[in-house]
C-alpha positions as CSV (number, residue, x, y, z in Angstrom):
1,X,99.0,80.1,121.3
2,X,101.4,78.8,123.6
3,X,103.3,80.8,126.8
4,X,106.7,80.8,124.2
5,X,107.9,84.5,122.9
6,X,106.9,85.2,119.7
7,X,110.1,85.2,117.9
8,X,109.1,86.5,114.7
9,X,105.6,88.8,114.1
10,X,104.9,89.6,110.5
11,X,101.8,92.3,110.2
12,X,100.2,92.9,106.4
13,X,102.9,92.5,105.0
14,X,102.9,93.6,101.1
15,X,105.4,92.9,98.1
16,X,104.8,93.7,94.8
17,X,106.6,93.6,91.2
18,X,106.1,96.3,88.4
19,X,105.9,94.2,85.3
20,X,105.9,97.9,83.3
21,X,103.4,99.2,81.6
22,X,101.0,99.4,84.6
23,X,100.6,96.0,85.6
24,X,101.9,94.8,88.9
25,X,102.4,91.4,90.2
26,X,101.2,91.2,94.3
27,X,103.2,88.6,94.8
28,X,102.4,88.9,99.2
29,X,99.2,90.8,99.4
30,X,98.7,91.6,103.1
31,X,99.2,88.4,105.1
32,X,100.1,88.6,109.0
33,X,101.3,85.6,110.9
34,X,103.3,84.7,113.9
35,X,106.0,82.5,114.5
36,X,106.9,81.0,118.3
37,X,110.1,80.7,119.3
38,X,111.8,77.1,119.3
39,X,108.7,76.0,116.5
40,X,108.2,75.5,113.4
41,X,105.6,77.1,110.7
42,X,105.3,75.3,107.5
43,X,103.9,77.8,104.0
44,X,102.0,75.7,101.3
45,X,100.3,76.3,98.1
46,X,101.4,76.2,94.7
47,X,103.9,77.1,92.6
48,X,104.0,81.1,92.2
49,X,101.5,81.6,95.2
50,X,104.2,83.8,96.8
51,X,105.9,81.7,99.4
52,X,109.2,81.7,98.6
53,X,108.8,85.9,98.3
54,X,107.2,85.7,101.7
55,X,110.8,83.8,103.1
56,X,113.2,86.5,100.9
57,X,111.1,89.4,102.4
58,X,111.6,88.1,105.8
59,X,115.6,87.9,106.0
60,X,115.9,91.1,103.9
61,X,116.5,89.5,100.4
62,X,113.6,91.8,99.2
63,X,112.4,95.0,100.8
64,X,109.1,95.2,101.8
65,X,105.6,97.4,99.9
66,X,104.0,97.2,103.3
67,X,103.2,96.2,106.8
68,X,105.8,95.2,109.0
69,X,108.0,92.3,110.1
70,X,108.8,92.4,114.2
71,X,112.3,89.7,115.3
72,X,112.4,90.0,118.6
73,X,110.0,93.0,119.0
74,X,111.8,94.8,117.0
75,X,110.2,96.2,113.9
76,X,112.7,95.6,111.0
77,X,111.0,96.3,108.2
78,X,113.4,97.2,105.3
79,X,116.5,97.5,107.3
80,X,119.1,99.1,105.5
81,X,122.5,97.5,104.8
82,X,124.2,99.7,107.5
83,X,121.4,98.8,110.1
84,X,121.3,95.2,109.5
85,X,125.1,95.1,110.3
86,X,124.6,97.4,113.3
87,X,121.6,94.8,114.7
88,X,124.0,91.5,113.0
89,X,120.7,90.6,111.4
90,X,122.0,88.4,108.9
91,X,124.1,86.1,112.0
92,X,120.5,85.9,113.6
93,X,118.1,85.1,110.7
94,X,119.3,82.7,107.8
95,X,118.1,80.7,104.6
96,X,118.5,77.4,103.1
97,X,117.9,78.0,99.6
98,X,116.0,75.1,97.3
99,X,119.0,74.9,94.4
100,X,121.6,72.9,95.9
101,X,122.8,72.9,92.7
102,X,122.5,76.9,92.2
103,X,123.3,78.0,95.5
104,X,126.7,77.4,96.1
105,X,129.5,79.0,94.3
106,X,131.7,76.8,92.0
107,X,134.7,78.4,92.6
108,X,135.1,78.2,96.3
109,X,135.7,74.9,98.2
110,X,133.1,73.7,100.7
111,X,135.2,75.0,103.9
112,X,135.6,78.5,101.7
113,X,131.4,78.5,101.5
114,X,131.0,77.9,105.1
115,X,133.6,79.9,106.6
116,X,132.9,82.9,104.6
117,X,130.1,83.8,106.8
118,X,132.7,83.9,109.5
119,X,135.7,85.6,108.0
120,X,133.2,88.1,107.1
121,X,131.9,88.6,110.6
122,X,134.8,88.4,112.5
123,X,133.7,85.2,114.3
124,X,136.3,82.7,115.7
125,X,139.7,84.7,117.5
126,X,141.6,83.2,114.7
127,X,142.1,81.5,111.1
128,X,142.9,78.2,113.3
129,X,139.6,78.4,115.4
130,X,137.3,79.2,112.2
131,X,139.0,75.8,110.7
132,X,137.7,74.5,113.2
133,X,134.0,75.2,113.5
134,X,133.9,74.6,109.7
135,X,135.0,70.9,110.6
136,X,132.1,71.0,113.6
137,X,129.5,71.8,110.9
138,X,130.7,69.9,108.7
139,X,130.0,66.9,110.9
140,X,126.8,68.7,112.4
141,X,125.7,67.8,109.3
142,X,126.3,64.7,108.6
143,X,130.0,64.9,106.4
144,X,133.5,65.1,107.4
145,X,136.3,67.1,107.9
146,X,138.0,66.1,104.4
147,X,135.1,67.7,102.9
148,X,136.4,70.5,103.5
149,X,138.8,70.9,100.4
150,X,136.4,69.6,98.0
151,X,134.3,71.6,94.8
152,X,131.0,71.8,95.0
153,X,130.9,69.3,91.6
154,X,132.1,66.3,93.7
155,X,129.0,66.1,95.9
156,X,125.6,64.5,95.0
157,X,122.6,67.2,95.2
158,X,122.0,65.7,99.3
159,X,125.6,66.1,100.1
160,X,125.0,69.7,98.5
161,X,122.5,71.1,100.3
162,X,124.3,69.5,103.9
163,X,126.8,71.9,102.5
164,X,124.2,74.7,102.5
165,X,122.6,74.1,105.5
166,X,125.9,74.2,107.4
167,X,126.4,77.8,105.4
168,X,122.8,78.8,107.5
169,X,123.8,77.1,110.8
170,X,127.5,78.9,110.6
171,X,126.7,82.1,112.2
172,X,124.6,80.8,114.8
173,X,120.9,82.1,113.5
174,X,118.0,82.0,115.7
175,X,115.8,81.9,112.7
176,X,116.0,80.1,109.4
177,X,113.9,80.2,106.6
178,X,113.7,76.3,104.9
179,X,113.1,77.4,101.0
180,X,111.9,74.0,99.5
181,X,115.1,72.7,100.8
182,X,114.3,69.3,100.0
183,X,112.1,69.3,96.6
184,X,115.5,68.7,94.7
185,X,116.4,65.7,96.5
186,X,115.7,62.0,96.0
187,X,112.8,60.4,98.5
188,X,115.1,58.0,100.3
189,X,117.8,61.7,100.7
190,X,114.9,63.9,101.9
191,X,114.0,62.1,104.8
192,X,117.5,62.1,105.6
193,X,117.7,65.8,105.8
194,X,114.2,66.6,107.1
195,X,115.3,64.3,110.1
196,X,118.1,66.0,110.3
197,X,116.7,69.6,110.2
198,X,114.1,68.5,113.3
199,X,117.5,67.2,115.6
200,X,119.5,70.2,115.0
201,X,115.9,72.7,115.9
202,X,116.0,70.9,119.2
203,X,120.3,71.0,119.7
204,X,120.0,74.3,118.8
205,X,116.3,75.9,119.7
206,X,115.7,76.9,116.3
207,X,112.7,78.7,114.6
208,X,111.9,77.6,111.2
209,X,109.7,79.0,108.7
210,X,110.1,75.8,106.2
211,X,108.1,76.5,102.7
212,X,107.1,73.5,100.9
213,X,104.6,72.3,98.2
214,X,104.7,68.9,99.6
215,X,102.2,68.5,102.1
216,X,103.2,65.1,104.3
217,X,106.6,66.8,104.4
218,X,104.7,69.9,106.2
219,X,102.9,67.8,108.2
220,X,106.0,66.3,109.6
221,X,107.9,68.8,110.3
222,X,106.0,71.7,111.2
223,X,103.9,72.6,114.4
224,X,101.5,75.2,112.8
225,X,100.7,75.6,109.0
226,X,99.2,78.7,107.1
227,X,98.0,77.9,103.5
228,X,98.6,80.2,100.9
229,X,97.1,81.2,97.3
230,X,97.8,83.7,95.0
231,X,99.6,86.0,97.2
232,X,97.1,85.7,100.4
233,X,97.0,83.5,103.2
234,X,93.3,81.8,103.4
235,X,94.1,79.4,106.4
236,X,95.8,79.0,109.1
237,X,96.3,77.1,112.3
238,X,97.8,74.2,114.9
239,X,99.3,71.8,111.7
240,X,96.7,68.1,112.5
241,X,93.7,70.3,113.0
242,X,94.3,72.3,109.4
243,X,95.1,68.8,108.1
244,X,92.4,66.9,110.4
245,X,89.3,69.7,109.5
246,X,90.3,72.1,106.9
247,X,88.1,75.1,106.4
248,X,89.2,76.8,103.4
249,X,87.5,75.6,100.1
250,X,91.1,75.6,98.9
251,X,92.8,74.0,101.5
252,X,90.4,71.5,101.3
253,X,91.1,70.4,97.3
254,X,95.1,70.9,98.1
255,X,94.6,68.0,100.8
256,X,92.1,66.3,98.6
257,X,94.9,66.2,95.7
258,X,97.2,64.5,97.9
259,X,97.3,60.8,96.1
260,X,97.0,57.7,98.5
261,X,98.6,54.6,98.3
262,X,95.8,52.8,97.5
263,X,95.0,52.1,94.2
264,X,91.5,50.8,95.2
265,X,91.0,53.9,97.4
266,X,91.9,55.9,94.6
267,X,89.5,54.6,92.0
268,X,86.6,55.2,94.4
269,X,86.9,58.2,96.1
270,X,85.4,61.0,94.9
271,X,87.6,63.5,93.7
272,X,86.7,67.3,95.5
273,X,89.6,68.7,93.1
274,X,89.8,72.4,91.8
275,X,89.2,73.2,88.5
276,X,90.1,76.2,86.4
277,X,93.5,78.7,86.4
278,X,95.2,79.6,89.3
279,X,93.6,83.7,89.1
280,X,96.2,86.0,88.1
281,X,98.5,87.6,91.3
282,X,98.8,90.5,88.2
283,X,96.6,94.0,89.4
284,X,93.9,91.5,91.0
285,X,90.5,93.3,91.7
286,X,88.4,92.9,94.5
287,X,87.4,90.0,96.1
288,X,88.6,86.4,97.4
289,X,91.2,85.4,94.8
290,X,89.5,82.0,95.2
291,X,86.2,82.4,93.9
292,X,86.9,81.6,90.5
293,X,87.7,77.9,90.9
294,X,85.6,77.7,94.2
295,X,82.2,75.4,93.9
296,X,80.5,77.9,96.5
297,X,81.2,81.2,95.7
298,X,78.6,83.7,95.2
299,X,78.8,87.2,94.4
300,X,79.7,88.4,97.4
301,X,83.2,86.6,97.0
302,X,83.5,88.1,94.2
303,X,83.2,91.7,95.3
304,X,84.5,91.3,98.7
305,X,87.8,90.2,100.4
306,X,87.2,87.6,103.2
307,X,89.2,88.5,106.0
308,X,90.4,85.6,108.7
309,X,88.1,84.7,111.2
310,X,88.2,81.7,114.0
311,X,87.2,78.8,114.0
312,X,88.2,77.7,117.2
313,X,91.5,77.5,119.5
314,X,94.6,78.7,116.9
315,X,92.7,77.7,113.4
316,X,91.3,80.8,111.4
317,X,90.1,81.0,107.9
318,X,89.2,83.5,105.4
319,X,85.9,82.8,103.8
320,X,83.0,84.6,103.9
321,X,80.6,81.0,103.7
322,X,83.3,78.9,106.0
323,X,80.9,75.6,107.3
């Protein structure tokens, strides 16, 4: 770790679902991380492994089963309503949401979206100086001022989520939570943004928890990464040495599933792909959740949780046969 302030310090932290009739999805099963001030920390795995839950428990979308979540310091685990407006939580801590589509409401113009933040917070002396720091964001983002009377409808999905991401940036966060913001979009559009994103982290010294499936987009953008599956964290680390030596039998076939533009490549590598079902999240039993479709396990995974250990510097892994 670096001499920055930890920003944000998330300790076995727990969410769970009742599904009813005793079953219970653990969606975040006691993961801890940190997150440095000014940097970025990129969440993979696949679909329904939990990330997403992770980024809702964090700004207080979802209260928490367990551990605790620290901004600042502070332990704000499960704030209530009347505490988050006392500590103006929600001006310091923000989302992008994946659904540019979804995630704006039809009925209000684009200056409405982004100003309502403000109107709601009392920020800006006046109607007249609010108007105006909905134009600044507006161009922050890459549209203009015109915009600003427009319906959602009228923009393409990019233009969209610009729209959104000025809603996050509006109240002046510290810390944003990048939900997939980009999955939705085109190629050529997503680079656009995820440029975009990295300039306005270092205008603003923003702290980014971006959660992604698609791994040369975490690579990119983040400066640590921490791989999850099925509601655990198994790895996590400085972003090229996860990528450059992963430890993790699990991180190790995510990578390996990445395809390669090389059709000759591909025909002749050797594929160290998982096979079998993602386990169920759904009142798991003991053990790694990974042993099922792991090529190593033994019976010891599969009546014992690994917990992390180190490999060395800021990389750690959970695996009880890790080398």
């Amino acid at each position: 770790m670096s001499d920055r302030e930890v920003l944000l310090d998330v300790r076995n932290l727990k969410k769970y679902f009742g599904l009813g009739h005793g079953k219970t999805l653990h969606a975040v099963d006691d993961i801890s991380f940190t997150i440095e001030a000014g940097t970025t920390l990129g969440l993979v795995g696949e679909s329904g492994c939990g990330k997403t839950t992770v980024g809702r428990t964090l700004v207080n979308l979802y209260n928490s089963d367990g551990g605790s979540i620290f901004f600042h310091g502070k332990d704000i685990t499960n704030y209530s309503q009347r505490q988050i407006r006392k500590e103006k939580l929600a001006c310091k801590m923000q989302m992008i949401f994946q659904d540019p589509y979804a995630s704006l409401n039809p009925y209000f113009t684009v200056g409405e979206i982004i100003s309502e933040g403000l109107d709601i917070h009392s920020i800006g002396a006046n109607r007249a100086e609010r108007q105006q720091m909905v134009y600044d964001l507006l161009d922050c983002v890459g549209l203009h001022r015109e915009h600003a009377n427009r319906f959602p409808h009228e923009f393409s999905g990019g233009q969209r989520q610009r729209v959104g991401i000025a809603r996050a940036l509006a109240l002046n966060p510290e810390f944003i939570v990048c939900d997939e913001a980009t999955s939705a979009l085109d190629v050529s559009v997503q680079a656009q943004i995820i440029n975009m994103l990295i300039d306005i982290q270092e205008q603003r010294n923003l702290t980014y928890l971006v959660v992604a499936h698609d791994l040369s987009v975490v690579r990119y953008i983040s400066d640590r990464v921490a791989v999850m599956y099925s509601g655990k964290i198994v790895e996590i680390g400085d972003v090229d040495e996860v990528y450059d030596h992963p430890a993790h039998p699990y991180t190790v076939g995510l990578l390996d599933a990445v395809p390669v533009a090389d059709p000759d490549y591909e025909k002749s590598r050797e594929s160290k792909g998982m096979q079998g079902e993602v386990s169920s999240p759904v009142n798991p039993g003991p053990g790694c959740r990974f042993a099922a479709r792991c090529p190593y396990a033994t019976d010891e995974c599969k009546n014992s949780t690994p917990q992390m250990k180190p490999l060395g510097g800021d990389h750690y892994a959970a695996c009880h046969h890790l080398g």
